[in-house]
N, C-alpha and C positions, 0 to 999 in steps of 0.2 A: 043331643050331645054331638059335639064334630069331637070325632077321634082320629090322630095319624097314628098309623099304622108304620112303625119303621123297621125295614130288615134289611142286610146285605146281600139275602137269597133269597130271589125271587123267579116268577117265571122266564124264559123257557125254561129254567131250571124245576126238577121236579124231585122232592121232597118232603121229609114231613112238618118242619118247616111251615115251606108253602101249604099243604094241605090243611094247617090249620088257622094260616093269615085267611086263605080262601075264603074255610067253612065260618069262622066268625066274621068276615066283614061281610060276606052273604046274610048271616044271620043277626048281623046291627041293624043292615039297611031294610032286611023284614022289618023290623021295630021301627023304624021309622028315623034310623039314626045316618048321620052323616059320613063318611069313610074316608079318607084316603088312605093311599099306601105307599112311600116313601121306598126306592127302588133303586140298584143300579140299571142302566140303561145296556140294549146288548147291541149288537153289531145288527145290520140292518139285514145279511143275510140268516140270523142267527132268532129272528121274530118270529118264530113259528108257537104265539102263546097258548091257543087254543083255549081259552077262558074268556072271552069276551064280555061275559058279568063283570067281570073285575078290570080286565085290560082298561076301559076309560076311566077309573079311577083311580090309575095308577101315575104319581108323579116321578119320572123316571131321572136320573140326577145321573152325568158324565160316568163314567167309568173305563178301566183299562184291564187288559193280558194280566190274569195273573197266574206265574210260572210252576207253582204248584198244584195248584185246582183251575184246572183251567175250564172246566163249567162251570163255574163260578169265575163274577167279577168285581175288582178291586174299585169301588169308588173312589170321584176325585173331586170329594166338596168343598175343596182349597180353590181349586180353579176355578177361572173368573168365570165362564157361561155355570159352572154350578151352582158359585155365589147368587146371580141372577136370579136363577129360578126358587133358591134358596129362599132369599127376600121375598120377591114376589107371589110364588104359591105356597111358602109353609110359614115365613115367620107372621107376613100381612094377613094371614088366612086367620089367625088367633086360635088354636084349636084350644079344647076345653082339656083336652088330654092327649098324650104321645103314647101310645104302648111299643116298645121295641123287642127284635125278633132275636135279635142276634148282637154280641159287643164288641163286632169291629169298628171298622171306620163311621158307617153312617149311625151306628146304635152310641158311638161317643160323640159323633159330632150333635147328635139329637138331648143329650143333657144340655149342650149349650144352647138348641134354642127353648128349649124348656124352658129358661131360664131366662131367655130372652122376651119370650110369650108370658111370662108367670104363673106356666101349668104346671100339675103334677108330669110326673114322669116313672111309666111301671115296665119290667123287664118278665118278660116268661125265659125262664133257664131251661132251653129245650135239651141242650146236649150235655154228656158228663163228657167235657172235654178230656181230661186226666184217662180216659179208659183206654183214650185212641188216638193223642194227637199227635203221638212217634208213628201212628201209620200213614199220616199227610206230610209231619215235617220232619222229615228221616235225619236232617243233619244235625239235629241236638239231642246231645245224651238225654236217655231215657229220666234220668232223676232229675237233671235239669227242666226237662219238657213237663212233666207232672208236676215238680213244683212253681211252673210258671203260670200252668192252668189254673191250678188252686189259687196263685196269688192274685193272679188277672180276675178270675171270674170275682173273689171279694171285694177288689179296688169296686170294679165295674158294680155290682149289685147293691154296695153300699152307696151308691150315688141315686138311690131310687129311691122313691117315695112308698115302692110297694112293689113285693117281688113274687112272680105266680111260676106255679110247677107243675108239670102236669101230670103227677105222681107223690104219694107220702115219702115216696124211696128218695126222692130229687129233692126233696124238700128238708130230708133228714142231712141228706148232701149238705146240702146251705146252711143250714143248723153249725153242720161240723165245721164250715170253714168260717163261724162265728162270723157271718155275715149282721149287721146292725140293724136293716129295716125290716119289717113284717116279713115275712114268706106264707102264703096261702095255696095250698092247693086248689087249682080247677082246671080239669081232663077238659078237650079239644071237644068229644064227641063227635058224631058222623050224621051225613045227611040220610035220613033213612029211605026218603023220597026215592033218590036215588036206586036204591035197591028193592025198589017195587015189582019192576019188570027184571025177569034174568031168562036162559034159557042156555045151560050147562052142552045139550045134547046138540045146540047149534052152532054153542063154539068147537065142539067133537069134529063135526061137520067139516065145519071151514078151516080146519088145520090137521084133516086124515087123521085124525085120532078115533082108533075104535073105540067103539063103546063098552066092550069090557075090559079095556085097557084101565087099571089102577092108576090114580093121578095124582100125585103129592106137588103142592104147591107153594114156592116161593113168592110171594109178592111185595117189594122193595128197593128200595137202592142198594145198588152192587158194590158195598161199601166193604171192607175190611171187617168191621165192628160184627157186620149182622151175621159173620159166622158160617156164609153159606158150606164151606168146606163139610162142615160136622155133619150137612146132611146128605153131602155122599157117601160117608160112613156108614150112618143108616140106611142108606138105600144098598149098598153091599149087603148089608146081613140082614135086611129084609128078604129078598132076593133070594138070599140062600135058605131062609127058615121057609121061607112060600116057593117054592120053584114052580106049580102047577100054575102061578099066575104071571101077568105079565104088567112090569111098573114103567113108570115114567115120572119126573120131579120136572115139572117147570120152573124156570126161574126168568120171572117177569120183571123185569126191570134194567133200570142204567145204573152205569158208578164209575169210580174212579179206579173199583178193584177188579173190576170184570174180567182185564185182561190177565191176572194171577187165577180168579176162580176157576176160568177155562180151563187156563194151565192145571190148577186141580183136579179137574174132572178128569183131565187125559191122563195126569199120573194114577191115579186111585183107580182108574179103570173102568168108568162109567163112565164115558165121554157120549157112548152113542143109546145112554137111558136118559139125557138132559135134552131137555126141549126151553132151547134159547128164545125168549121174547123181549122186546124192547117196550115200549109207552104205546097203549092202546088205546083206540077212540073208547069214548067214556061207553057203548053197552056193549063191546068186545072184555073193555075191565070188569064188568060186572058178572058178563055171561062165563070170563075164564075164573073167578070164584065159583061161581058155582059150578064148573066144570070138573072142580079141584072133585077126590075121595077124602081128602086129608089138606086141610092148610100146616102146615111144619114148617117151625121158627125157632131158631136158635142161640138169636141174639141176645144177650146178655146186658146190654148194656141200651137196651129201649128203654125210654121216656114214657114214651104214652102205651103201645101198641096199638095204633090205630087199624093196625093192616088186620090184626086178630079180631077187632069186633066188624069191619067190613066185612072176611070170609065168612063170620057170624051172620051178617044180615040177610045171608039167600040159603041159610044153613046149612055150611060147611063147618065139622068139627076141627077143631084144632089140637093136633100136639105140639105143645112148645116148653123149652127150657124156662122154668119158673122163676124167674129175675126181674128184677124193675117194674117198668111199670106194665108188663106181659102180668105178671103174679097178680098186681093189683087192679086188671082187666079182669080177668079170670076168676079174683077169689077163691082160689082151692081151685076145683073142676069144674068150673061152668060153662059149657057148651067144647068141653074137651078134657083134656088128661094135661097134667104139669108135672114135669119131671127136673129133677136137678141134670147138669152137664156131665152128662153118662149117654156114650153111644151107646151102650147096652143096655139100657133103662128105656130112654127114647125110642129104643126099637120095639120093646116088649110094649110101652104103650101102645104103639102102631101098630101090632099083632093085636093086641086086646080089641083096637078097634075093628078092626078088619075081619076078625075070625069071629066074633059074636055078634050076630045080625043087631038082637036083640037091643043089645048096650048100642049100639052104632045108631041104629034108631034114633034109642031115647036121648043121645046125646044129639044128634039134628037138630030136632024139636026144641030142645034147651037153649042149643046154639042158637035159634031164630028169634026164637020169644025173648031172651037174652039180651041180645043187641037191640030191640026197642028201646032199655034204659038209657042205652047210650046216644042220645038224640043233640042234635046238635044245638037245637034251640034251648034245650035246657040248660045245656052248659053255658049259651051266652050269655042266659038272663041273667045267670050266677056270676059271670065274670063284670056284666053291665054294673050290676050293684054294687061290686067291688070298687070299680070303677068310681059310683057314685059317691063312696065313702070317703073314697080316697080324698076325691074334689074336696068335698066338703071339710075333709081334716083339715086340707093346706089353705081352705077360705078362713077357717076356724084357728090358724094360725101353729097347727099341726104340723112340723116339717119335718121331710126326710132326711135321710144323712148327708144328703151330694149339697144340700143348701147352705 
């Protein structure tokens, strides 16, 4: 099967997103399938992909500044050298199918060449736009921006041939805004590979952390959405209920909100119990999960939580606000505690874990054998055959809405 893979957010840029164009088009080309992935191109100082598996199968398409996200870049497949490579490596290429990432620029100009190829065309709805999109584009009233998301994302998904989530909570989402074509669930899953080798005590090491220092872990984009604030909160009244121990919250990552979170931290008064990290070589990311005593996550409004079954896979327990698709990670408690958005609730889990050996234990153990389910190859097979169906509908003269 040749599949394009199209998104407007791609590497250097790092997200979840990208983590899961990665982990599927690594786990097509295991099976023996063809890939590309359809790109904005970045500035030439700004190439720092560190993916190499994927970087040469990436077709990279002009792009410019754009003044509100500016990690992120605006493609420009009007323009004539984009037209070129347009022709040349996606429409002559005939792919069997298009799966797109995202419904800006490149994810609409890709129904036209769907249409020009006479492939299907399937969209994964990774973000609930409506939750969060007054915290990137401040200038439009809050009810005007929520009802532009809801309207956008219907136009956009009803042009599919087949629309995947990667969550039952996303999926109920598209249900509500009476979207037309199918909606199927299938989760990203994680490379487990990956998380064979780790070693917590060595990232301790290499970043002066003692070893009985307690460690609560962020790991994410320093977005708005994911909440980090709520876990200063918690870490105050941790603090106060344990005083004989000593805590520390990392929060590992980049975002567009970092420079407010900061600010958080210095008002709430925890500025100097946060241990700032930015994007790690891939066994620094692995050994600072297992590093974590606690992975805590507060986001409300995840898709998948990818990040929660990685902390899982070198078994780190997780407390997190039970929402989206964190809840439907998890299923009740597994490999951690799920609380609704209650500082005072999310602390008493973290108490619970912390002060009963026992429970703490047995939740590890849960947490590691846990995250085997979530295997990445499993989930392609599942998305492949979807895939296949699809094909076959629109040979069989089955068609989507956008047709």
């Amino acid at each position: 099967m040749k599949i394009a893979i199209v998104t407007d957010t791609y590497r250097p840029r790092v997200n979840g997103v990208v983590a899961s164009i990665d982990t599927f088009a690594h786990e097509y080309r295991k099976l023996g399938h063809e890939v590309k992935i359809i790109a904005p191109a970045f500035p030439v100082d700004q190439k720092d992909f560190k993916d190499g598996d994927n970087e040469k199968y990436v077709i990279r398409i002009p792009s410019h500044y754009l003044f509100f996200d500016p990690e992120d870049r605006l493609p420009a497949p009007w323009e004539a050298a984009a037209k070129k490579i347009i022709n040349e490596e996606i429409i002559n290429h005939k792919f069997d199918i298009i799966h797109t990432q995202t419904p800006f620029t490149l994810g609409i100009e890709a129904v036209k060449w769907a249409k020009k190829m006479d492939c299907p065309i399937v969209h994964t709805y990774h973000t609930m736009f409506e939750s969060y999109v007054t915290h990137y584009i401040k200038f439009l009233p809050r009810s005007f921006a929520v009802w532009f998301s809801k309207t956008f994302s219907k136009w956009y998904c009803d042009k599919m041939n087949l629309n995947i989530t990667p969550s039952s909570q996303m999926k109920e989402l598209l249900v509500s805004y009476r979207v037309k074509p199918p909606v199927e669930v299938n989760p990203t899953g994680i490379k487990i590979e990956k998380f064979k080798v780790f070693n917590g005590d060595d990232f301790r090491k290499k970043n002066n952390i003692p070893l009985d220092t307690v460690l609560f872990l962020f790991m994410g984009r320093i977005g708005h959405e994911k909440n980090i604030p709520f876990l200063f909160d918690v870490l105050k009244k941790v603090k106060v209920r344990m005083p004989d121990r000593q805590f520390k919250l990392m929060v590992a990552g980049k975002g567009p909100a970092e420079e407010a979170v900061r600010a958080a931290a210095k008002e709430k008064g925890v500025e100097n119990d946060i241990l700032w990290f930015g994007y790690f070589e891939p066994q620094d990311w692995v050994n600072c999960y297992a590093a974590a005593n606690l992975f805590t996550f507060a986001s409300i409004t995840e898709t998948q939580g990818l990040v929660v079954t990685e902390a899982m896979a070198v078994g780190t327990p997780v407390v997190a606000v039970g929402e989206m698709g964190v809840a439907e990670v998890m299923q009740g408690d597994k490999g951690g505690i799920l609380v609704d958005l209650n500082v005072d609730h999310f602390t008493d889990a973290v108490i619970k874990m912390l002060s009963n050996a026992e429970f703490y234990a047995m939740k590890k153990k849960e947490a590691f054998e846990y995250a085997k389910e979530w295997s990445a190859e499993s989930m392609a097979k599942k998305l492949l055959a979807k895939f296949e169906k699809t094909i076959e509908d629109k040979k069989a003269g089955v068609k989507g809405n956008g047709e």
